[in-house]
CHARMM internal coordinates of N, CA and C (Angstrom, degrees):
IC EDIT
DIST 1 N 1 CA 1.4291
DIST 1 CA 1 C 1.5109
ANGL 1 N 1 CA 1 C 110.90
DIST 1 C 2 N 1.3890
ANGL 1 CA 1 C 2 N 113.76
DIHE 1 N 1 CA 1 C 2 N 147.83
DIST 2 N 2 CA 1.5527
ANGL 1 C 2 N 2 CA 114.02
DIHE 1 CA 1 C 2 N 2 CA 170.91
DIST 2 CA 2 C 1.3715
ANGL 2 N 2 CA 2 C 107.68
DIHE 1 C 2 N 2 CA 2 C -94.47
DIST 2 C 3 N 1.7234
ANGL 2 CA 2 C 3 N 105.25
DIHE 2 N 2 CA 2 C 3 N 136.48
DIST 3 N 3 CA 1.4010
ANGL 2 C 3 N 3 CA 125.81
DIHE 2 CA 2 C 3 N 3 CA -163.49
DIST 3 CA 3 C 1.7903
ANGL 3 N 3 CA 3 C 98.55
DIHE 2 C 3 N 3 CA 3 C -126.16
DIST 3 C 4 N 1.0260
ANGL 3 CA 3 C 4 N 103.25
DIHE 3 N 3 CA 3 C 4 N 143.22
DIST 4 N 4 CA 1.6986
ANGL 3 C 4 N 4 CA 114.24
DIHE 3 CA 3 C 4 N 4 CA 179.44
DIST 4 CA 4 C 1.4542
ANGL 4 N 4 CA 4 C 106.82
DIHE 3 C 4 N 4 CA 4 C -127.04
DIST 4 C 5 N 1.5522
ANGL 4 CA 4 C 5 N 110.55
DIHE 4 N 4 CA 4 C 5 N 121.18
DIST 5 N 5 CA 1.7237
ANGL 4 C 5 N 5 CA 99.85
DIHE 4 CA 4 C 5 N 5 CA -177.73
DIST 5 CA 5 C 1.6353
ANGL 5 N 5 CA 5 C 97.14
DIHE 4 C 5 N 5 CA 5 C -135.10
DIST 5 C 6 N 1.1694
ANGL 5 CA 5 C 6 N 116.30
DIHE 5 N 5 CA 5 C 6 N 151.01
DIST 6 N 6 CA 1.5483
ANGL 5 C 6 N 6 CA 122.54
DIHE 5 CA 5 C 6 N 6 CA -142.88
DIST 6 CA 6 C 1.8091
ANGL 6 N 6 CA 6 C 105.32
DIHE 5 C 6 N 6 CA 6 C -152.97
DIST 6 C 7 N 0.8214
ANGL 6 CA 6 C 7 N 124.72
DIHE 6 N 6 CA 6 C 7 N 140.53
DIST 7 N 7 CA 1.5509
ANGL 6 C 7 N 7 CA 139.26
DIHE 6 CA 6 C 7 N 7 CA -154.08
DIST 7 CA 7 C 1.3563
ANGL 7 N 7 CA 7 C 111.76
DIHE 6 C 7 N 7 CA 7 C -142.93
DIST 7 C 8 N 1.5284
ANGL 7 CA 7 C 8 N 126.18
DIHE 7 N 7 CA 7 C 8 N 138.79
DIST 8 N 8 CA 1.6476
ANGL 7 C 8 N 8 CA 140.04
DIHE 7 CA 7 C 8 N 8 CA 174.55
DIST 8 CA 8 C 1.3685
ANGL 8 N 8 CA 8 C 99.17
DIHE 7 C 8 N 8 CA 8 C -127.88
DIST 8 C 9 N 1.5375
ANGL 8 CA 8 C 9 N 151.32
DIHE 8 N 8 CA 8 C 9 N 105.62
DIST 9 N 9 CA 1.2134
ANGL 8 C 9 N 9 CA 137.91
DIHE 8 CA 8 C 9 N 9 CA 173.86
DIST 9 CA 9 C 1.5253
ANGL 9 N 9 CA 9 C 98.08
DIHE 8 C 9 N 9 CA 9 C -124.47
DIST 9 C 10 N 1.1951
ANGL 9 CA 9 C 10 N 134.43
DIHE 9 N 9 CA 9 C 10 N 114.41
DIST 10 N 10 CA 1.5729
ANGL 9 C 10 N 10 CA 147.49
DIHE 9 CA 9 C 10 N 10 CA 157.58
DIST 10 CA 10 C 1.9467
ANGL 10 N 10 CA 10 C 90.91
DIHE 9 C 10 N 10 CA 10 C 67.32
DIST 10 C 11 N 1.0373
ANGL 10 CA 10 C 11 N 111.30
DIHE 10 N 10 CA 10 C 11 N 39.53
DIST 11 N 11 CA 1.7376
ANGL 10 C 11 N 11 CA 112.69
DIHE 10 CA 10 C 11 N 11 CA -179.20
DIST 11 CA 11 C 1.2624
ANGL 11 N 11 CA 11 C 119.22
DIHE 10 C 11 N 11 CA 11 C 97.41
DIST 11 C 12 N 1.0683
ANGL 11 CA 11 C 12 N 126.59
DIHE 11 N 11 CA 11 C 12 N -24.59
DIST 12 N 12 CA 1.3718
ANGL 11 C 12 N 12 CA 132.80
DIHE 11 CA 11 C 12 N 12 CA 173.57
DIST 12 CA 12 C 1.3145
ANGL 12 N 12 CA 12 C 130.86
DIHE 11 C 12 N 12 CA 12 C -78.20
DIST 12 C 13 N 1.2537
ANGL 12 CA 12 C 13 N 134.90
DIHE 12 N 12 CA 12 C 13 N 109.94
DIST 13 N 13 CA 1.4086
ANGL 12 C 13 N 13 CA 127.83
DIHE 12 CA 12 C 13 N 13 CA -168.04
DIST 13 CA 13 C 1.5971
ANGL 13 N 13 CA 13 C 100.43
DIHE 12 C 13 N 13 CA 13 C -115.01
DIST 13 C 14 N 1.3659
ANGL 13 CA 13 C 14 N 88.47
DIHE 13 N 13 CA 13 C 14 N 176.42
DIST 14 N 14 CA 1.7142
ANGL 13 C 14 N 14 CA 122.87
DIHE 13 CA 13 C 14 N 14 CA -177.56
DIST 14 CA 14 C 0.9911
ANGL 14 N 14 CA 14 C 130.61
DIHE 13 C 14 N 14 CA 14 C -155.66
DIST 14 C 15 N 1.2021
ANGL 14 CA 14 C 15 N 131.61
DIHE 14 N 14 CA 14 C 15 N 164.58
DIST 15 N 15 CA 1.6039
ANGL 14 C 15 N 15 CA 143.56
DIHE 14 CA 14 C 15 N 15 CA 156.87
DIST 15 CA 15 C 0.9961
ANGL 15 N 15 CA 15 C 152.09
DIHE 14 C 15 N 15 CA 15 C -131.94
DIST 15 C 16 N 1.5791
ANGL 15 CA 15 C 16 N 163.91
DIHE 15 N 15 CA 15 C 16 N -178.88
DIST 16 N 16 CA 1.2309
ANGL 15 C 16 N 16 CA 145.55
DIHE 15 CA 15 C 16 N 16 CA 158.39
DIST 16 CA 16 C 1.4966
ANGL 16 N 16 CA 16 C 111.76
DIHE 15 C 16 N 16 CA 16 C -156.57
DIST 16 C 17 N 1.2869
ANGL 16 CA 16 C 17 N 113.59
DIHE 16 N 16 CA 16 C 17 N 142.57
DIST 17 N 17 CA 1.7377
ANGL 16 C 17 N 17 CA 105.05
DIHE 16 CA 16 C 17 N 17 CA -176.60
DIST 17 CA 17 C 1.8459
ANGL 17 N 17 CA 17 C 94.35
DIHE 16 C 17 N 17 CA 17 C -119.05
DIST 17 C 18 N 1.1886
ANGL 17 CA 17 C 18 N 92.88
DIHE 17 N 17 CA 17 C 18 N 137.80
DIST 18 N 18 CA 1.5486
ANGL 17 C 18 N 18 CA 112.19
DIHE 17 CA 17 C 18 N 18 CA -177.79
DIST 18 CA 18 C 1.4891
ANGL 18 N 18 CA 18 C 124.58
DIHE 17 C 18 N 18 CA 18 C -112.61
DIST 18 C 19 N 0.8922
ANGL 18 CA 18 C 19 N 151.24
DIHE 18 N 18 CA 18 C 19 N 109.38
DIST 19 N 19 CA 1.5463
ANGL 18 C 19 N 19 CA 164.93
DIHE 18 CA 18 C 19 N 19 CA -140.90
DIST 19 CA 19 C 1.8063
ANGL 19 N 19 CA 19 C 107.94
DIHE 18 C 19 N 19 CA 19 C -117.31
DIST 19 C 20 N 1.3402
ANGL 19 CA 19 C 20 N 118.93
DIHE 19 N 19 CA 19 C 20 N 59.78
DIST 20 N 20 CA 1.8435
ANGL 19 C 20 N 20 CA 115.32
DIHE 19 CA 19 C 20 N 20 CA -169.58
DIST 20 CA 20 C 1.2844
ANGL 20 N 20 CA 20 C 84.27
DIHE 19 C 20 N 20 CA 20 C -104.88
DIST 20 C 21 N 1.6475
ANGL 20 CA 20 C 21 N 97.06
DIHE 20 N 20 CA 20 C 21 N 132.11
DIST 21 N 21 CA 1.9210
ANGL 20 C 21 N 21 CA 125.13
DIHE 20 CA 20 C 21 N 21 CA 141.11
DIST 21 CA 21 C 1.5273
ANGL 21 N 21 CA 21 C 98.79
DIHE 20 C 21 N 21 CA 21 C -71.54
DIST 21 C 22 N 1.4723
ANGL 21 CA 21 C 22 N 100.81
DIHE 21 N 21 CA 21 C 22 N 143.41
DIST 22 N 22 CA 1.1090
ANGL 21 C 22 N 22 CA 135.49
DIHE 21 CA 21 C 22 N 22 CA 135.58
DIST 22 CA 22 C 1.6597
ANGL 22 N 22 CA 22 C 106.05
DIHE 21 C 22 N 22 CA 22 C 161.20
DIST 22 C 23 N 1.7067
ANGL 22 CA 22 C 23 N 107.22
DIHE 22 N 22 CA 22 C 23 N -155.54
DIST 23 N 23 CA 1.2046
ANGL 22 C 23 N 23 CA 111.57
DIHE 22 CA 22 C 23 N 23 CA 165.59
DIST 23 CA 23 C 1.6330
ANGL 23 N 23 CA 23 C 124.92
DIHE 22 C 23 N 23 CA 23 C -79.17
DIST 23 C 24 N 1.3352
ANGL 23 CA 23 C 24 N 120.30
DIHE 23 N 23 CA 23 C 24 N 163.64
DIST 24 N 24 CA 1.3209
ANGL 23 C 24 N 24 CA 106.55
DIHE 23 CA 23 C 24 N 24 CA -175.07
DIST 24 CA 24 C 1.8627
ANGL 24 N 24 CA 24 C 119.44
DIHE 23 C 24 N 24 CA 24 C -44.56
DIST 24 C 25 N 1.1416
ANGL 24 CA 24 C 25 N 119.55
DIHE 24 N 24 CA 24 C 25 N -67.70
DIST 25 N 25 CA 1.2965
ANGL 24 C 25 N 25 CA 119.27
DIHE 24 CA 24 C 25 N 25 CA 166.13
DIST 25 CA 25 C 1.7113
ANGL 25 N 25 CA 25 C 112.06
DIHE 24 C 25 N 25 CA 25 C -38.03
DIST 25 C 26 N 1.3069
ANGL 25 CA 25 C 26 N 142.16
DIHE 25 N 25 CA 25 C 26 N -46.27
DIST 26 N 26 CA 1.5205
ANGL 25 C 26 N 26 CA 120.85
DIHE 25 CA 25 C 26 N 26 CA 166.37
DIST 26 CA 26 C 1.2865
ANGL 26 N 26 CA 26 C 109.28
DIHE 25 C 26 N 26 CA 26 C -78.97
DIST 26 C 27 N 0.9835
ANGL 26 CA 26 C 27 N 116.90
DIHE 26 N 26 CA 26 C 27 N -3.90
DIST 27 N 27 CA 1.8800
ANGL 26 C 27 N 27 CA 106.74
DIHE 26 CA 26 C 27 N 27 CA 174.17
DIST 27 CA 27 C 1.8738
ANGL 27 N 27 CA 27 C 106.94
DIHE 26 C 27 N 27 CA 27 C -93.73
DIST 27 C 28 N 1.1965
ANGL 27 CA 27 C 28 N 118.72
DIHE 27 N 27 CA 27 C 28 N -1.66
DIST 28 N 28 CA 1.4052
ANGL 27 C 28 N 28 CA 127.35
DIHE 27 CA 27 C 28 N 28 CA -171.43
DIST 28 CA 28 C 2.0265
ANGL 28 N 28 CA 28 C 88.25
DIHE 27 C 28 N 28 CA 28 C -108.75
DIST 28 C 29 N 1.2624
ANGL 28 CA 28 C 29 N 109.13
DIHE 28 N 28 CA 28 C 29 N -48.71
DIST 29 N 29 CA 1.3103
ANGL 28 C 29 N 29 CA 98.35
DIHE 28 CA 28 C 29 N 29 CA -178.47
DIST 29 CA 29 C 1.4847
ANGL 29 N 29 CA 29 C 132.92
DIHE 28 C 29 N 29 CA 29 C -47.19
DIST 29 C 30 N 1.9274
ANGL 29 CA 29 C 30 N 102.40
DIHE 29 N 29 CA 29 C 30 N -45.58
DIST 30 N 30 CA 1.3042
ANGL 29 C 30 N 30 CA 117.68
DIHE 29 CA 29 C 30 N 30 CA -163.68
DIST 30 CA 30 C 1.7766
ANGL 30 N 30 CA 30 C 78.99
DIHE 29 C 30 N 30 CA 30 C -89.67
DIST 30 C 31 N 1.2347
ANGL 30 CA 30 C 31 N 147.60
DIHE 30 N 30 CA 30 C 31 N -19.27
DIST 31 N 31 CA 1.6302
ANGL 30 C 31 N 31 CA 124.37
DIHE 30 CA 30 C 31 N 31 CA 166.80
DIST 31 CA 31 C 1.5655
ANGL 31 N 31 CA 31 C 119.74
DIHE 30 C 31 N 31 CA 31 C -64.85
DIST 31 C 32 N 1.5044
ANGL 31 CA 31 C 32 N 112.09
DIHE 31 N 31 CA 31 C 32 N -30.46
DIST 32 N 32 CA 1.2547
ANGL 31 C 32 N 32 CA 114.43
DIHE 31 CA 31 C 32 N 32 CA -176.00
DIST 32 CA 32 C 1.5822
ANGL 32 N 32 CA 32 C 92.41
DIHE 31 C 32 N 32 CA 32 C -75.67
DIST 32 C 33 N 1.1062
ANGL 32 CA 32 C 33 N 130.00
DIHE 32 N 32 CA 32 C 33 N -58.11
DIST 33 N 33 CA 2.1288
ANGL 32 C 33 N 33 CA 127.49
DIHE 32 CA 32 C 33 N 33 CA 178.58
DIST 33 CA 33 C 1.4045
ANGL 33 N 33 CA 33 C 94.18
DIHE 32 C 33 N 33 CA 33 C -22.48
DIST 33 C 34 N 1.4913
ANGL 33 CA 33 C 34 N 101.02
DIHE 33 N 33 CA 33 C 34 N -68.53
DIST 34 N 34 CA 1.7613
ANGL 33 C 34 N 34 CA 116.08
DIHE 33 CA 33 C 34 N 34 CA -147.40
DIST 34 CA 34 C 1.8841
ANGL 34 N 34 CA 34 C 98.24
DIHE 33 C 34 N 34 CA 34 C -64.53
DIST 34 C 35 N 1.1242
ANGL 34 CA 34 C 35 N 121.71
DIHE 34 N 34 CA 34 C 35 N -37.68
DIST 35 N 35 CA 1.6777
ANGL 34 C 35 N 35 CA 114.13
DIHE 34 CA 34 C 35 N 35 CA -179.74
DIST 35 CA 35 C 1.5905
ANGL 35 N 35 CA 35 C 104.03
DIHE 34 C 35 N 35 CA 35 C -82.74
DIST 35 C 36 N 1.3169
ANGL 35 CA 35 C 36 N 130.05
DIHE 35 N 35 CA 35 C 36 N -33.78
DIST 36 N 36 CA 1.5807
ANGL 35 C 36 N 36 CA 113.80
DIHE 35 CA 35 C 36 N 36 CA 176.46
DIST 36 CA 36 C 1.7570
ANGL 36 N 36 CA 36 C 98.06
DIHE 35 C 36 N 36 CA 36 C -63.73
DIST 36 C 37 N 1.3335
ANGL 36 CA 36 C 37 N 112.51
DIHE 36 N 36 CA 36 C 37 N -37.32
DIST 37 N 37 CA 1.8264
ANGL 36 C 37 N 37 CA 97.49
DIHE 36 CA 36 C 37 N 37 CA -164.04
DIST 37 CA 37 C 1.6534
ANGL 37 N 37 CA 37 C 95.01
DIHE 36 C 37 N 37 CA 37 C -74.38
DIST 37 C 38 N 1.2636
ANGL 37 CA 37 C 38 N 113.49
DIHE 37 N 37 CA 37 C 38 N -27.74
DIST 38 N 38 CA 1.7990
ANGL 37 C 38 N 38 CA 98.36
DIHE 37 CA 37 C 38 N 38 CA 177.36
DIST 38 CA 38 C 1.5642
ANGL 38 N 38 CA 38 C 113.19
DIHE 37 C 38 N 38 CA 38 C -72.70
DIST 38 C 39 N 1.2783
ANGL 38 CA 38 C 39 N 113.60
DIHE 38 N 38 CA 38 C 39 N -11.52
DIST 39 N 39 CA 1.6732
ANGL 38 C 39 N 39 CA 105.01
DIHE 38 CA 38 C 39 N 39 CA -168.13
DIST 39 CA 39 C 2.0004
ANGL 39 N 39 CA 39 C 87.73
DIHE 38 C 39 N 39 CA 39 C -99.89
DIST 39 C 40 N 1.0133
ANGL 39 CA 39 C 40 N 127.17
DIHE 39 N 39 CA 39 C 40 N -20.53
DIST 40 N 40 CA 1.4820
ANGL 39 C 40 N 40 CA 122.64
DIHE 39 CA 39 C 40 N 40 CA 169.07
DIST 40 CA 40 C 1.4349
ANGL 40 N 40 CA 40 C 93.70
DIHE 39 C 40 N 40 CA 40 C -81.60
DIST 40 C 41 N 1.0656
ANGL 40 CA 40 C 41 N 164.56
DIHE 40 N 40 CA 40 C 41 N -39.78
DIST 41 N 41 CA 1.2918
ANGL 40 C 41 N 41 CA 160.57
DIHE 40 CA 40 C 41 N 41 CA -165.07
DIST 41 CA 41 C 1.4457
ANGL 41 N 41 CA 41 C 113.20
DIHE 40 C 41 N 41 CA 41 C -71.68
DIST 41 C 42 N 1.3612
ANGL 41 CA 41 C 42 N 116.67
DIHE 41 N 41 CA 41 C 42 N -54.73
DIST 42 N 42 CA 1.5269
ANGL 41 C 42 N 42 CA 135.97
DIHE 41 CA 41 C 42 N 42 CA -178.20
DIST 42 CA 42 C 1.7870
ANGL 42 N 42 CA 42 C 106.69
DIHE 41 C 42 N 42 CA 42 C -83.75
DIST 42 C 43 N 1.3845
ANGL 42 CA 42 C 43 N 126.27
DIHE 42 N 42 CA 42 C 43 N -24.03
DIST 43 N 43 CA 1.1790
ANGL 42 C 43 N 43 CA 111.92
DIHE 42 CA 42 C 43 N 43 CA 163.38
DIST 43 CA 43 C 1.4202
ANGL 43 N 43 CA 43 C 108.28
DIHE 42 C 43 N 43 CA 43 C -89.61
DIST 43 C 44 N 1.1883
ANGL 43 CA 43 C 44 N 122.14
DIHE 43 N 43 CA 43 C 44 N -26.73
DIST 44 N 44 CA 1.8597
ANGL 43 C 44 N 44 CA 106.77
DIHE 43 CA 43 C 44 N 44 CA -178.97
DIST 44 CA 44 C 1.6107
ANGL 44 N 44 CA 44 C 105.19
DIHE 43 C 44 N 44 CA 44 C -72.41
DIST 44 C 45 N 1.0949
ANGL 44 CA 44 C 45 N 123.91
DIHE 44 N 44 CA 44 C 45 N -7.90
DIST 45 N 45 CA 1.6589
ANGL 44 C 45 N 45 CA 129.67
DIHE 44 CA 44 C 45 N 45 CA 172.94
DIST 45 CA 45 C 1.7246
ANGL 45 N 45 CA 45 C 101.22
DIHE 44 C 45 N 45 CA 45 C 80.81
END
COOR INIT
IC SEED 1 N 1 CA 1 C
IC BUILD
C-alpha cells in the first residue's frame, strides 16, 4: 500500500511517500518502521 508520512518541527515541514507490499497488517507495520526512523531522522537534524 502507499503510505504518506508528513512532519511540522519548529516550522519546518516534510514528507515522504512509501510504496510497501504486503497484507494490510505488514503494510501498517513497515509504515509504523518508516515514521519512527523519520521522527529519529528529523529530530537528530
Amino acid at each position: 500500500g502507499t503510505v504518506f508520512i508528513g512532519w511540522c518541527v519548529d516550522g519546518a515541514t516534510g514528507s515522504e511517500r512509501h510504496r510497501f507490499d504486503g497484507d494490510p497488517v505488514e503494510v501498517l507495520e513497515q509504515a509504523t518502521d518508516a515514521a519512527l526512523a523519520a521522527v529519529v531522522r528529523v529530530l537528530r537534524g
